[in-house]
C-alpha positions in Angstrom: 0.1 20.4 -44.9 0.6 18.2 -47.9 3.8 16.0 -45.5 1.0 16.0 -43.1 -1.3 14.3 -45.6 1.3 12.3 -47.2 2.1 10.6 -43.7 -1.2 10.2 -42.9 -1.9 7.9 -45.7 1.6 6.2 -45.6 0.0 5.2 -42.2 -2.5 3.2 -43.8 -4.3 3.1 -47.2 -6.5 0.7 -49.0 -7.1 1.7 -52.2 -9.1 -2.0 -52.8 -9.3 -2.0 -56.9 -7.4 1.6 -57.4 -4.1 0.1 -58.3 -1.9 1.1 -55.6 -0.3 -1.2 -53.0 -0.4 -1.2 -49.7 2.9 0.9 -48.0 3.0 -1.1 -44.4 2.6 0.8 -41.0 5.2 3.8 -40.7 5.3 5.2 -37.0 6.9 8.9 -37.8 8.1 11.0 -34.4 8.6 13.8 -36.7 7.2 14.9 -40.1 10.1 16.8 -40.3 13.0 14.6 -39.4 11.1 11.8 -42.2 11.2 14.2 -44.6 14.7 15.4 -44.4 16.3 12.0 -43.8 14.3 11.1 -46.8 16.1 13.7 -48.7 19.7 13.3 -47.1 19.9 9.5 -48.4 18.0 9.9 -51.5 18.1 13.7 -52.3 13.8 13.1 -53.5 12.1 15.4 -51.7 9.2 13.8 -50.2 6.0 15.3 -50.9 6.1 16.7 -54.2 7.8 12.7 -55.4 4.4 11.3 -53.3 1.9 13.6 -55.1 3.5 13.4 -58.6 3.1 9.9 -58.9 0.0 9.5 -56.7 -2.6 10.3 -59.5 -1.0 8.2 -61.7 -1.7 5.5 -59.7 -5.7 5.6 -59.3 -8.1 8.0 -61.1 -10.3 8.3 -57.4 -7.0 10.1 -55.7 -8.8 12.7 -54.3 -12.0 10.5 -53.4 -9.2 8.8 -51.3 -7.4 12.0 -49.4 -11.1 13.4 -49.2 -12.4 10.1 -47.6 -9.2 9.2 -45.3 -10.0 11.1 -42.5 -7.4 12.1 -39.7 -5.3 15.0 -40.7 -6.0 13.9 -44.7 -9.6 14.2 -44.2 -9.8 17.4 -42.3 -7.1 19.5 -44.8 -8.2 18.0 -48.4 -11.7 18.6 -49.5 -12.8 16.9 -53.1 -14.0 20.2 -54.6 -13.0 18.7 -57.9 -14.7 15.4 -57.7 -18.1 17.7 -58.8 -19.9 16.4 -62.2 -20.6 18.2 -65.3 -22.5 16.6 -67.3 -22.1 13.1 -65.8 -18.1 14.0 -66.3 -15.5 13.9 -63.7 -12.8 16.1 -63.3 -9.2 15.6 -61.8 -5.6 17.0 -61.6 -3.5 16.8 -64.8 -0.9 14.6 -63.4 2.7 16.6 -62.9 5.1 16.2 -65.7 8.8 17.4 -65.1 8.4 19.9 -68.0 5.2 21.0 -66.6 4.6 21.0 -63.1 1.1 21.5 -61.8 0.9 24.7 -60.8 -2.4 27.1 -59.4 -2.0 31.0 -60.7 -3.5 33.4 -58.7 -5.4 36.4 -59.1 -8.4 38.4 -57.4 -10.5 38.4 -61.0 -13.7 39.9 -58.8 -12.0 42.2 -56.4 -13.6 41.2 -53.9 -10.2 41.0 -51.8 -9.7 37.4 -51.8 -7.6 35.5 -53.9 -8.6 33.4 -56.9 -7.2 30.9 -59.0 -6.9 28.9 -62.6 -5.9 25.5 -62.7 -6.0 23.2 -65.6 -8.2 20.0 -64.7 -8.4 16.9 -67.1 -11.4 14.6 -68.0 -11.1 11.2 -66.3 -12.9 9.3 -68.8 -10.9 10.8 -71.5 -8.4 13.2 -72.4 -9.6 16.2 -72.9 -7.9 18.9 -70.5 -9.7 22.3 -69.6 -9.1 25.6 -67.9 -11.3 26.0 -64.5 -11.6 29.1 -62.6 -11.7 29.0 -58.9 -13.5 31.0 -57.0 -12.5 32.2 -53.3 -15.6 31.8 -51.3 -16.6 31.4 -47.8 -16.4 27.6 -46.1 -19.8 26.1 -46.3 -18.7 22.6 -44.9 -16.7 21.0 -41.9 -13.4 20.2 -43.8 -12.2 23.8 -43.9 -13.8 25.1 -41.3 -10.4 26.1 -39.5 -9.6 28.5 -42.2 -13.1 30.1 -43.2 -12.5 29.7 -47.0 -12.7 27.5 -49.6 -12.3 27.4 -53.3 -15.0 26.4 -55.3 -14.9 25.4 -58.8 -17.1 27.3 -61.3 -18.4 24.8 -64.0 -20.3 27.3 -66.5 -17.3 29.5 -68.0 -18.2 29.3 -71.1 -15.5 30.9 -72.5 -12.8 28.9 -70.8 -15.0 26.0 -71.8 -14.9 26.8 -75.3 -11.0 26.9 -75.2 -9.8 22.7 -76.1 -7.3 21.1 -74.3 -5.9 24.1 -72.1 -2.1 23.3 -71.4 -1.9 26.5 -68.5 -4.2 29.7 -67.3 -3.1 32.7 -66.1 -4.2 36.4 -65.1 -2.8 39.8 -66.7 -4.3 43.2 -66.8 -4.8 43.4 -70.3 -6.4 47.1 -70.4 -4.4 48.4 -67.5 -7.9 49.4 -65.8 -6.9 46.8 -62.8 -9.2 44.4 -63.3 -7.8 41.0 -64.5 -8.2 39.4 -67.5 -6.9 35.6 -68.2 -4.4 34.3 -71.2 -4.8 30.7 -71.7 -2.4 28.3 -73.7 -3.8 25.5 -75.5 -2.7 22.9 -78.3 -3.7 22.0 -81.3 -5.2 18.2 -81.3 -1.9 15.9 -83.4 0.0 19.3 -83.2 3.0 20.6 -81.3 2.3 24.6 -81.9 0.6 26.1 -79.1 -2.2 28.9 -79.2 -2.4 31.8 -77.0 -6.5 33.0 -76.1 -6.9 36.1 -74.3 -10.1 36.7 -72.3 -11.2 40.0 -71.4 -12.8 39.9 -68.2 -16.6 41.2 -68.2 -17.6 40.5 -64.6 -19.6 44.0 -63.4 -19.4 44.9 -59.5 -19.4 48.1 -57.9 -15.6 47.2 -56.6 -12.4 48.7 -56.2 -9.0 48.0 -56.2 -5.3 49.8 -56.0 -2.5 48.5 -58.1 1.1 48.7 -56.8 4.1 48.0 -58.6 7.6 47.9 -56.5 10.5 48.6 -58.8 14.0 47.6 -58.4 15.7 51.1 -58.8 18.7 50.6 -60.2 20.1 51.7 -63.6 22.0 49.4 -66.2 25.3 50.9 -65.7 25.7 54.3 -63.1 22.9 56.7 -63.8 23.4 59.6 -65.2 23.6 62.4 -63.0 20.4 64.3 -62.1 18.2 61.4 -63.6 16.5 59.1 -61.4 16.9 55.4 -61.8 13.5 53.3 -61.8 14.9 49.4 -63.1 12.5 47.0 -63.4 10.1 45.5 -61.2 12.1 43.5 -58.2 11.2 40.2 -56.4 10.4 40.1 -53.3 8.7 42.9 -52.0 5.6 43.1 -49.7 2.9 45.5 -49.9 -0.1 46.0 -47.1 -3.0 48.1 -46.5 -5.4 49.1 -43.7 -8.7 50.9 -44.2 -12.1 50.9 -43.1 -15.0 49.4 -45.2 -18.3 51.0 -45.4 -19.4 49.4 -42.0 -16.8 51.2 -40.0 -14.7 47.5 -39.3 -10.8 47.8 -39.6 -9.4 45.8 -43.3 -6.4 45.3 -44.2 -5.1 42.6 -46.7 -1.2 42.1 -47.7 0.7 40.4 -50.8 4.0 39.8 -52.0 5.2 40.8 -55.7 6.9 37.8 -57.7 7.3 35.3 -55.0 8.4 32.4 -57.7 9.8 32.7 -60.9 10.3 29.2 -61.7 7.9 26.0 -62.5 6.0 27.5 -65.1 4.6 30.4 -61.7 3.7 33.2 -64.4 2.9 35.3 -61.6 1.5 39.3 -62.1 4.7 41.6 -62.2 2.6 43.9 -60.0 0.3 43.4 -57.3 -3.9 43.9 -57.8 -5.3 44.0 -53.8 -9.1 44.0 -54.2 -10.7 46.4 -51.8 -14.2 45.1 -52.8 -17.4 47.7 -52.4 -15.4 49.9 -50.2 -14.7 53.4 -51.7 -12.7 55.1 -49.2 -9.4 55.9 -49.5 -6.6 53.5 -47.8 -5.6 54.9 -44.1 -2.5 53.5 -44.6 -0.5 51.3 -47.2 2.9 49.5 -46.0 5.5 49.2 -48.8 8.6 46.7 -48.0 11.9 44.8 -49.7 13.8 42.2 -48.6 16.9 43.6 -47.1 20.6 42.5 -47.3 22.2 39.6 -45.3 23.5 40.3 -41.7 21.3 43.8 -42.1 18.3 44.4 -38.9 16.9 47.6 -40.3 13.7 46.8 -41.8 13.1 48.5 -45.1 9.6 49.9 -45.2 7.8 53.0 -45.6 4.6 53.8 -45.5 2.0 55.7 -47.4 -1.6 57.5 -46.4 -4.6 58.5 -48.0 -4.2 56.7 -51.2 -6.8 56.6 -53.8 -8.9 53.6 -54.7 -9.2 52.6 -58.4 -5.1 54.0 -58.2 -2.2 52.6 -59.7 1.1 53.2 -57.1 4.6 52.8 -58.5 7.2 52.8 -55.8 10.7 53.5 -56.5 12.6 52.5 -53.6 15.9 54.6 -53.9 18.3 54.2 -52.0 17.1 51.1 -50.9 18.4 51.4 -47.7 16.9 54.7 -47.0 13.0 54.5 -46.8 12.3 58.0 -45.9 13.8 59.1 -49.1 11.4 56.7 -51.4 9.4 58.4 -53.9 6.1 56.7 -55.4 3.8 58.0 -58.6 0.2 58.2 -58.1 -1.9 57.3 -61.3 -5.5 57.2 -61.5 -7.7 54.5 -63.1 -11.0 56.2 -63.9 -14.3 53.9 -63.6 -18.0 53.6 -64.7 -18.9 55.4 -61.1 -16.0 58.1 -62.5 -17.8 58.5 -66.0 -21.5 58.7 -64.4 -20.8 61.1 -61.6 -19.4 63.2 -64.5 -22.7 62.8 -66.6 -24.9 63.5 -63.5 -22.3 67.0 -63.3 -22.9 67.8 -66.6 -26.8 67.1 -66.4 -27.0 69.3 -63.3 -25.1 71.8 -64.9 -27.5 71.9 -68.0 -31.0 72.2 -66.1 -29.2 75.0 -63.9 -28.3 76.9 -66.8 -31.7 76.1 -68.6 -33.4 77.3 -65.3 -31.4 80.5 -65.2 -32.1 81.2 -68.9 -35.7 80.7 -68.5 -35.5 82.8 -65.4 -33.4 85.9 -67.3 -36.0 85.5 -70.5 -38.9 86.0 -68.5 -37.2 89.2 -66.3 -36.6 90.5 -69.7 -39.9 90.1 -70.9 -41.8 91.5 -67.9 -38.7 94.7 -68.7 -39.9 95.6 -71.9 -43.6 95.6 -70.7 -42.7 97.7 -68.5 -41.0 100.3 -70.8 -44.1 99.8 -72.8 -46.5 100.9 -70.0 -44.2 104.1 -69.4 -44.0 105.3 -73.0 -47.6 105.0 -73.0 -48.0 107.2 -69.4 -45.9 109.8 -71.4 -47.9 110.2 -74.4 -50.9 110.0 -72.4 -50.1 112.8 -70.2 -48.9 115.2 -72.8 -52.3 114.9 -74.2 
């Protein structure tokens, strides 16, 4: 997509005032064969060399790739271009120490991905940590897809955070909800500052947490002990259920898909399963597999909890069937109030059946009353 819009504006851009100059007409056959005979005589890969310096070069970039048209206009859409407070926000521009970078997460588990980016002022330069949410497409430029992110502009706590350097989720709590750590730094200093934010957004959704470890042990593992390791790249976890409508879901992820460039990526994965409390039909657990090997390594799991944390151990690795996975349960608000409503129901029975047994036992001594009295009567 982004060769796509890079050659599309190679084709022809006037900037007018924006600084940049105009490239000359380029008639491509191939995205492809441009980009890798750029590389083979310069070794600069192509797009991420175009993008870099392309914001340094005008602050309306994206006003540009927005307005472009062709295969530009129809892939970019300016979501960043909104105003706060008559202020404009744009890209930090990419520094080889600190890429730009998006970190995902699903912070409302509503089964789509989210992300933080850090966005600068244009008019100055203050830098701040956005969250972006994963909604449906409400215009024509991503209609294709069906999704957009949209930037929201009143986190106050991210707000209150000063120039932001990079944003990322973690589970804090270990309930499965994800929280954010931002890294920010001191105006005329060098140390950086750490902020954790808990996340407080309430919705009657679920998740299921599953962690893929490497199984293997530092040196050969003892006998009779079973070798767990540390969590592996690579793998790729998928589910299929039914949400409350009856309509098929499923939804897959991969587990540390890039460990370099600053990616900070979850060692786990969080799939959102939004307001849909029944259990997963199915849940597809894979790894990548050796070179020159066809077997695919994947086993597969039903009737797994939601609100459930699954660790897989994937020993041997290239035996699925003999896998072996730990089940641990997150309990929720719906957990603790169904256990209230228990308790409560268990109280007014017992208070009914108390009532119930005083009142028998009341209406048993009358009773033995009334008799003594027949006997004293009728000895008389």
């Amino acid at each position: 997509m982004v060769l796509d819009m890079v050659l599309d504006l190679l084709r022809s851009v006037d900037v007018g005032g924006g600084g940049l100059n105009y490239f000359g007409e380029v008639k491509p056959t191939s995205a492809t064969q441009i980009n890798e005979e750029l590389r083979r005589i310069t070794t600069v890969h192509l797009e991420r060399t175009f993008l870099s310096k392309f914001d340094n070069c005008t602050t309306n970039s994206l006003e540009i790739l927005g307005t472009k048209g062709g295969v530009a206009g129809i892939k970019t859409h300016a979501g960043f271009t909104q105003s706060v407070q008559e202020t404009i926000w744009s890209f930090v521009p990419e520094k080889p120490s600190q890429p730009l970078a998006l970190h995902f997460g699903d912070y409302n588990l509503d089964g789509f991905p989210d992300a933080l980016v850090i966005l600068r002022n244009t008019s100055g330069s203050a830098q701040q940590a956005f969250l972006l949410e994963n909604v449906p497409c409400n215009n024509a430029s991503c209609h294709r897809v069906g999704r957009m992110f949209q930037v929201l502009w009143d986190q106050s706590d991210l707000g209150a955070i000063k120039n932001a350097v990079m944003a990322t989720f973690f589970d804090i709590y270990e309930d499965g909800i994800l929280d954010m750590l931002v890294l920010s730094q001191a105006e005329g200093k060098k140390d950086l500052i750490i902020h954790a934010l808990k996340n407080n957004y309430e919705a009657d959704a679920y998740f299921v947490k599953v962690m893929v470890l490497s199984g293997l042990c530092f040196n050969d593992c003892p006998e009779y002990v079973k070798p767990f390791g540390v969590n592996q790249p690579g793998p790729y976890v998928m589910y299929t259920t039914t949400d409350s409508n009856g309509n098929l879901k499923n939804a897959s992820a991969g587990q540390l898909s890039q460990s370099a460039h600053f990616s900070l990526q979850l060692p786990y994965t969080v799939l959102g399963l939004g307001r849909s409390a029944n259990f997963l039909d199915h849940l597809f657990v894979g790894i990548p597999r050796q070179p020159g090997e066809t077997e695919i390594r994947k086993k597969e799991w039903t009737a797994i909890i939601p609100n459930s944390q699954l660790i897989v151990i994937p020993i041997p690795h290239n035996q699925p069937h003999s896998w072996t996975a730990k089940l641990y349960l997150t309990p929720s608000n719906s957990v603790l109030l169904t256990a209230i409503a228990l308790i409560g129901v268990c109280v007014f029975i017992l208070v009914f059946i108390g009532i119930l047994h005083w009142q028998e036992k009341k209406a048993d001594d009358r009773e033995k009353r009334q008799e003594a009295h027949r006997f004293h009567f009728d000895a008389m």
